[in-house]
C-alpha positions as CSV (number, residue, x, y, z in Angstrom):
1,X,-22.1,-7.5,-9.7
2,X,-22.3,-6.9,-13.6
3,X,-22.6,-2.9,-12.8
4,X,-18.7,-3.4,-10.2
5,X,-17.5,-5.3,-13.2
6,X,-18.4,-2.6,-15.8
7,X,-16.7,-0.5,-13.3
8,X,-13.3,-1.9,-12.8
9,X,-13.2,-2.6,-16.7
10,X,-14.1,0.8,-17.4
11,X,-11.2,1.7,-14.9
12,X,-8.8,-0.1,-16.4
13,X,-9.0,1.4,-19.8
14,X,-8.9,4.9,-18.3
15,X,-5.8,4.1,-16.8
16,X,-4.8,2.3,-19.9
17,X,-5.0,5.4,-21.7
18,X,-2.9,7.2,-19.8
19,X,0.6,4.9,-20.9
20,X,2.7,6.0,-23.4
21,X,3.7,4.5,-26.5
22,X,6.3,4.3,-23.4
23,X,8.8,2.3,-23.8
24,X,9.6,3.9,-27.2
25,X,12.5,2.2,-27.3
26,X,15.3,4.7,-26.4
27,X,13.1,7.4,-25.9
28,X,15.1,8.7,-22.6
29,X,18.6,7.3,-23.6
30,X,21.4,8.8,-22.0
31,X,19.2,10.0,-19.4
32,X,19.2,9.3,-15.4
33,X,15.7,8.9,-13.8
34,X,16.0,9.0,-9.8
35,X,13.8,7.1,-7.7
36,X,13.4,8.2,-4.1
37,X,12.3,5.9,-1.2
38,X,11.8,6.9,2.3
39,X,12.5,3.2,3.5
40,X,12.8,0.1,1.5
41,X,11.5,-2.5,4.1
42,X,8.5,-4.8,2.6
43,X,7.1,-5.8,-0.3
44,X,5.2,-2.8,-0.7
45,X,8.4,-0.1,-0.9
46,X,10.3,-2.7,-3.2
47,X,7.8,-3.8,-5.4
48,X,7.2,0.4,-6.3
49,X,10.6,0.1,-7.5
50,X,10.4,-2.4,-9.8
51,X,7.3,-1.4,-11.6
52,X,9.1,1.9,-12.2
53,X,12.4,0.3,-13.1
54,X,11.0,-1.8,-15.1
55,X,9.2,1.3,-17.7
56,X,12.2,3.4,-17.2
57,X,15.1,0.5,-18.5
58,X,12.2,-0.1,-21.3
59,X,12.7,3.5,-22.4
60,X,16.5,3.9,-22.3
61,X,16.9,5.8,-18.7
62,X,19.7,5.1,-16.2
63,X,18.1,4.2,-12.9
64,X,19.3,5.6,-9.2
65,X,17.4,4.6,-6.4
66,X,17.7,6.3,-2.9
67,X,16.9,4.7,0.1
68,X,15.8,7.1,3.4
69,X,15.7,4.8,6.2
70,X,12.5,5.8,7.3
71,X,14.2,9.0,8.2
72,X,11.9,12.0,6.8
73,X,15.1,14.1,7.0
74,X,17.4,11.8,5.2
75,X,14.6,11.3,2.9
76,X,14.6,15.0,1.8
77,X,18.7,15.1,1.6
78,X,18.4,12.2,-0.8
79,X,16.1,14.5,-3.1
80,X,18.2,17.4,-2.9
81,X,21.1,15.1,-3.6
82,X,19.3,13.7,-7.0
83,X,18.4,17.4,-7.9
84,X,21.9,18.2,-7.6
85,X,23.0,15.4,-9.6
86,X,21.3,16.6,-12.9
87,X,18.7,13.7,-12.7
88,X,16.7,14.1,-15.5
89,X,13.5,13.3,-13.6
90,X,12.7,12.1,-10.2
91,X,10.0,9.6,-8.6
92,X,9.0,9.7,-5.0
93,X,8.1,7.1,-2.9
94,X,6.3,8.3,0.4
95,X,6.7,11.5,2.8
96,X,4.3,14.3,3.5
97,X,3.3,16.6,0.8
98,X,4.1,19.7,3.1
99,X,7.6,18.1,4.0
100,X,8.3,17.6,0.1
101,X,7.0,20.8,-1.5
102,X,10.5,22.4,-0.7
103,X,12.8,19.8,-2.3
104,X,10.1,19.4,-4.8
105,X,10.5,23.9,-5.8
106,X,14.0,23.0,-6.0
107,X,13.5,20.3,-8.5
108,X,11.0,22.0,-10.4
109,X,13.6,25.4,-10.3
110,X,16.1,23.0,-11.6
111,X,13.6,21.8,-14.4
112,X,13.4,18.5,-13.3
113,X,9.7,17.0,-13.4
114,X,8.8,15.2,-10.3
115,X,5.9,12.2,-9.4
116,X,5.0,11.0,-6.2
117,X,3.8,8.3,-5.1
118,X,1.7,6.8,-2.1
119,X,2.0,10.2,-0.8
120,X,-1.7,10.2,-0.3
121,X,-2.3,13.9,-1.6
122,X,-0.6,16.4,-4.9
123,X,2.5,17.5,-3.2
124,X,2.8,21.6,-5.1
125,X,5.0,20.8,-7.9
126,X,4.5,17.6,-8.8
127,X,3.2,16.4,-11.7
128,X,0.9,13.6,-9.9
129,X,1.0,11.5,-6.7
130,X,0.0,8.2,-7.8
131,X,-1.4,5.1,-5.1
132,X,-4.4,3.0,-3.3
133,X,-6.9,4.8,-2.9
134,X,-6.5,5.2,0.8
135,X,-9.8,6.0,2.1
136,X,-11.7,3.4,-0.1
137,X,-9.2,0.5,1.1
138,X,-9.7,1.3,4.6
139,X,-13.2,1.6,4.4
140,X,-13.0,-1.9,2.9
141,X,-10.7,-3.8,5.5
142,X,-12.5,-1.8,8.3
143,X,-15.6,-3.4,6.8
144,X,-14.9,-6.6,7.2
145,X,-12.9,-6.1,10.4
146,X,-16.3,-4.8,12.4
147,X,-18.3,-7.1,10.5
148,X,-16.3,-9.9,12.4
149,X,-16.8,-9.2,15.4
150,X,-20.5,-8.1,14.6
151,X,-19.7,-4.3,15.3
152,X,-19.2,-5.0,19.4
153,X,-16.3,-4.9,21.5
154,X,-12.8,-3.6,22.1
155,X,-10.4,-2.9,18.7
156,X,-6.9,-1.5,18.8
157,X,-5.8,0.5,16.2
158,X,-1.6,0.5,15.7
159,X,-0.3,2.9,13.1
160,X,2.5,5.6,12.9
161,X,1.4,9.0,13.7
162,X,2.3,11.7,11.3
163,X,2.5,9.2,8.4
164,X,0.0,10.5,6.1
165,X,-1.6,7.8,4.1
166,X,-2.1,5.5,7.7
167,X,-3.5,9.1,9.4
168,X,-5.8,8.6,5.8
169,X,-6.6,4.7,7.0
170,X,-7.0,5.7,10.4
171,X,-9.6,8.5,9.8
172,X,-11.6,6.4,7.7
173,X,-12.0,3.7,10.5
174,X,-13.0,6.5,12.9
175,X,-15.9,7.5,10.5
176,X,-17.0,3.9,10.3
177,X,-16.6,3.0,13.7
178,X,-18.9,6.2,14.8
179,X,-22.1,4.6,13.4
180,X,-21.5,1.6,16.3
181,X,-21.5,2.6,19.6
182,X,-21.0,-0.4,20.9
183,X,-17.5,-0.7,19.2
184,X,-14.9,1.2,21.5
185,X,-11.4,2.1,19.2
186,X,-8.3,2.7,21.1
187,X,-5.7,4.1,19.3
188,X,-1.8,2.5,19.9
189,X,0.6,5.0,18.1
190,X,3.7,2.7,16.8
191,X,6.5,2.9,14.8
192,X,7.5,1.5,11.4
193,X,9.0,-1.6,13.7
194,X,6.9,-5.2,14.3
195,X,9.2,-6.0,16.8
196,X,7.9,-2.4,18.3
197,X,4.1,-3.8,18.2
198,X,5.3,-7.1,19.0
199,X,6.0,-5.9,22.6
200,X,2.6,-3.2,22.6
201,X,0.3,-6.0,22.0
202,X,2.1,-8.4,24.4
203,X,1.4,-5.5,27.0
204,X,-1.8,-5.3,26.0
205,X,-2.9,-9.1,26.3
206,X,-1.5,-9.0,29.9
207,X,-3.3,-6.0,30.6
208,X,-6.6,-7.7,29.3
209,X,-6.2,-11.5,29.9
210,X,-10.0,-12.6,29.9
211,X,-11.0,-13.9,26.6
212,X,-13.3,-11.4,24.5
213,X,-11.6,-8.5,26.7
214,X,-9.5,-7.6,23.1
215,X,-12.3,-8.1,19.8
216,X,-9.8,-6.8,17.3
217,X,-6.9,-4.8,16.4
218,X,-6.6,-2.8,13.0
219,X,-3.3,-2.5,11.8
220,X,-2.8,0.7,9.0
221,X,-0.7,-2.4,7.1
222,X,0.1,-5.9,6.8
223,X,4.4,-5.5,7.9
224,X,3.6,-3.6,10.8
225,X,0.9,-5.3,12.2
226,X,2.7,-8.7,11.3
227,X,4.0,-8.1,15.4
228,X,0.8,-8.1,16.7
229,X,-0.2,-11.3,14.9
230,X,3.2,-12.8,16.2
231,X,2.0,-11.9,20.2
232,X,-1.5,-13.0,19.6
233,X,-0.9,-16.1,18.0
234,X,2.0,-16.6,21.3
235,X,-0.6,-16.1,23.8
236,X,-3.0,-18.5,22.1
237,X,-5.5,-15.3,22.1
238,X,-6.4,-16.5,18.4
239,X,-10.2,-15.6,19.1
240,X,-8.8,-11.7,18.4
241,X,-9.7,-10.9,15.0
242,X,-6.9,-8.7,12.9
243,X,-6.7,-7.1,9.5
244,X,-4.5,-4.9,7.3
245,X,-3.7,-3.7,4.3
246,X,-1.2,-4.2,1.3
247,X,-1.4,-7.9,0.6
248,X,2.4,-8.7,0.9
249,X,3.8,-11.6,1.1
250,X,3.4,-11.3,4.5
251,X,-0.2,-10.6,4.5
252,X,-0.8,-14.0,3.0
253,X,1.6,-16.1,5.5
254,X,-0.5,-14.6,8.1
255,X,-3.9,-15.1,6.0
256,X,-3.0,-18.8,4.9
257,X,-1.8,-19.4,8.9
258,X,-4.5,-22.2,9.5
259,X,-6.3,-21.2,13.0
260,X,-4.6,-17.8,13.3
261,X,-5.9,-14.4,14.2
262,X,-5.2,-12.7,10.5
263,X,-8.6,-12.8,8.8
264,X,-8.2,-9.9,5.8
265,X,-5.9,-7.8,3.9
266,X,-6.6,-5.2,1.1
267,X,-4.5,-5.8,-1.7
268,X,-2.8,-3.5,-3.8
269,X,-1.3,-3.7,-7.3
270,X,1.7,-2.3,-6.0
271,X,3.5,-2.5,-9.1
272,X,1.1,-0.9,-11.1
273,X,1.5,2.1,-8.5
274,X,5.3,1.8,-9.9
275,X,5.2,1.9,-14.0
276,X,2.1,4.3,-13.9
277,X,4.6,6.8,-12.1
278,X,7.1,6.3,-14.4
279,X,4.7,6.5,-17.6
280,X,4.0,9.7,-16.2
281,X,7.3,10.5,-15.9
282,X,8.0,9.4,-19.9
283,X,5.5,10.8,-21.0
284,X,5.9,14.4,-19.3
285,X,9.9,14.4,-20.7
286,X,8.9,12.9,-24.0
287,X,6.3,15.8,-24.7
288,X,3.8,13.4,-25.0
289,X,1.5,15.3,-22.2
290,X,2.1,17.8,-20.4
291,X,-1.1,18.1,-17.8
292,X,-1.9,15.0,-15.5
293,X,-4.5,14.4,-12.5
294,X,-3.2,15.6,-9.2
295,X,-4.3,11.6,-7.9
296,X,-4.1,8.6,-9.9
297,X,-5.2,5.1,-8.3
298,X,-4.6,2.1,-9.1
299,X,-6.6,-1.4,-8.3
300,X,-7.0,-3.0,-5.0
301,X,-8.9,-6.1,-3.7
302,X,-10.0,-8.1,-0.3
303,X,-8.3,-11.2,0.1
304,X,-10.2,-13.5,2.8
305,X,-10.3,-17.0,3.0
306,X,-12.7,-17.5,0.9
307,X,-11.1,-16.2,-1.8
308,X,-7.5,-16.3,-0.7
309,X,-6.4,-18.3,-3.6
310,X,-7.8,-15.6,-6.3
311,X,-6.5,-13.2,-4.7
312,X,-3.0,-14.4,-4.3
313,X,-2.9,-15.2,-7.4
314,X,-4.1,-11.9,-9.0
315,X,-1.6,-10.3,-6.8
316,X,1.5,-12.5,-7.5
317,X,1.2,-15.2,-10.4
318,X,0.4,-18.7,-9.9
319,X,3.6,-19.1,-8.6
320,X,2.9,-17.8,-5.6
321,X,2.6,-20.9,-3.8
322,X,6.1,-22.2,-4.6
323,X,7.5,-18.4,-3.0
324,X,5.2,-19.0,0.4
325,X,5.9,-22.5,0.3
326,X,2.4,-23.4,0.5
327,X,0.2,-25.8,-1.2
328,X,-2.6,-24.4,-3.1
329,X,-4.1,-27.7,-2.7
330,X,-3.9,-27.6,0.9
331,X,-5.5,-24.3,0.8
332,X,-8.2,-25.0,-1.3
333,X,-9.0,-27.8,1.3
334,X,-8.6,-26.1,4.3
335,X,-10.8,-23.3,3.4
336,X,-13.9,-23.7,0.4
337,X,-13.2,-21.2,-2.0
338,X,-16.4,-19.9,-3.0
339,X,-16.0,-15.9,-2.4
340,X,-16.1,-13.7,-5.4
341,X,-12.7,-11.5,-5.7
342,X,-13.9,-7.4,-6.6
343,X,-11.5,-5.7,-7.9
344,X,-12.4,-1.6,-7.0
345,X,-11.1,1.5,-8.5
346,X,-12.1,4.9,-8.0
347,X,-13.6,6.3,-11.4
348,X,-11.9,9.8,-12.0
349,X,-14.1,12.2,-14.5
């Protein structure tokens, strides 16, 4: 435990490293820094946006923020649109590297630096795509999703096809999964839409009404899989086991749900992913570095019931419970917090 400590710690000052004397005060007065969303719908999308408003107002910069409406297209219009609006620098929030890399050559033709973020791979161009570590949190919630069940049964798997960092999630589940024959997947291609899983999993409980005929279902994050959670909990099917991954809000309403089906979420420092972008972004128009690593990850930790309140807490403040309105008395007497709360980081040489 001393050696994972050492670890995160010695994580956390490489990262540390990497930040500017930012906010030099002014440093990027006068200037406009876009920030490009494909869809601002949870916690996740708006708290990305914050942490990168937040460094960018600290250094002077004008702040536009696009939003795509989950629409790839629109996405890529908004882009061009910032390009062509003499942005001085330009932050991306999600898409698909191949998608980006045209918008991104126009950018770069227009001398406008770009980061991405939660992208899941360098789109060419970019300085950097900056997120979770994708594979590592899956491996983590798909951990502790088989182990519940005890690596037997019949797990459904809802994510988006085509979006790259839950294809990421996905793939790592598969790897897992392979070592257990006795755990059957079947995959449930959604979209970005609870009420959309909502009515898949309410199909699926009528198509399998025994008890034990559903062990699990695996949701590529907390939002979406919110849905299934909402047609499980209806049926009073709460013996189904179901995790995720983000730790918003929402993931904890469903976690602190006393009886309910939710049992894990990997949490991100979401608005680390934010400001490191933007220091990026700072520093690369300051002239204060010029060379980055194509990926840069920030933390991310297991929130259970065991350590819910930790977690929640590491995630939001201790005034978390007054935003869920939710005692964190009542928690701590409901469920015995006595699990340990790792923080993991990939170690970049």
């Amino acid at each position: 435990m001393k050696f994972l400590s050492l670890l995160a710690a010695t994580a956390a000052i490489a990262v540390l490293c990497l930040s500017p004397s930012v906010a030099s005060a002014q440093s990027l007065a006068g200037k406009k820094i876009g920030i490009a969303s494909r869809e601002i719908t949870n916690d996740y999308n708006r708290d990305i946006i914050a942490g990168a408003t937040k460094v960018l107002k600290a250094a002077g910069a004008e702040v536009v923020v696009t939003d795509g409406g989950a629409d790839p297209r629109k996405h890529n219009e908004n882009i061009e649109n910032l390009v062509n609006s003499g942005v001085a620098g330009i932050i991306i929030q999600l898409g698909d590297a191949q998608q980006l890399a045209p918008v991104v050559k126009k950018a770069n033709d227009a001398h406008i630096p770009v980061v991405t973020t939660s992208v899941g791979s360098k789109t060419v161009g970019a300085l950097a795509d900056v997120g979770g570590d994708d594979t590592l949190m899956s491996a983590i919630m798909s951990r502790a999703l088989l182990s519940s069940i005890d690596y037997k049964g019949d797990v459904y798997v809802f994510w988006v096809p085509g979006a790259p960092i839950l294809e990421t999630r996905k793939r790592a589940l598969e790897a897992m999964a392979a070592d257990y024959p006795a755990v059957k997947l079947h995959a449930v291609p959604t979209e970005h839409s609870p009420a959309k899983v909502q009515a898949q999993m309410e199909d699926l409980l009528t198509a399998n009404p025994a008890p034990g005929s559903i062990a699990a279902v695996w949701g590529a994050y907390d939002l979406l899989v919110s849905g299934a959670v909402e047609a499980v909990h209806r049926a009073g099917r709460n013996e189904i086991k179901i995790a995720a991954i983000d730790g918003d809000r929402v993931g904890f309403q469903m976690l602190l749900d006393d009886g309910g089906p939710f049992i894990a979420t990997v949490v991100q420092d979401v608005p680390r992913i934010g400001s490191l972008a933007a220091e990026v972004l700072v520093q690369k128009l300051t002239g204060q570095k010029t060379e980055f690593p194509s990926t840069l990850f920030t933390d991310a930790w297991l929130a259970v019931h065991a350590n819910v309140v930790a977690a929640a807490e590491k995630r939001w403040g201790p005034g978390v419970w007054d935003a869920l309105s939710i005692s964190r008395a009542d928690v701590e007497k409901r469920w015995k917090q006595n699990g340990e709360l790792l923080v993991v980081h990939p170690i970049l040489p």
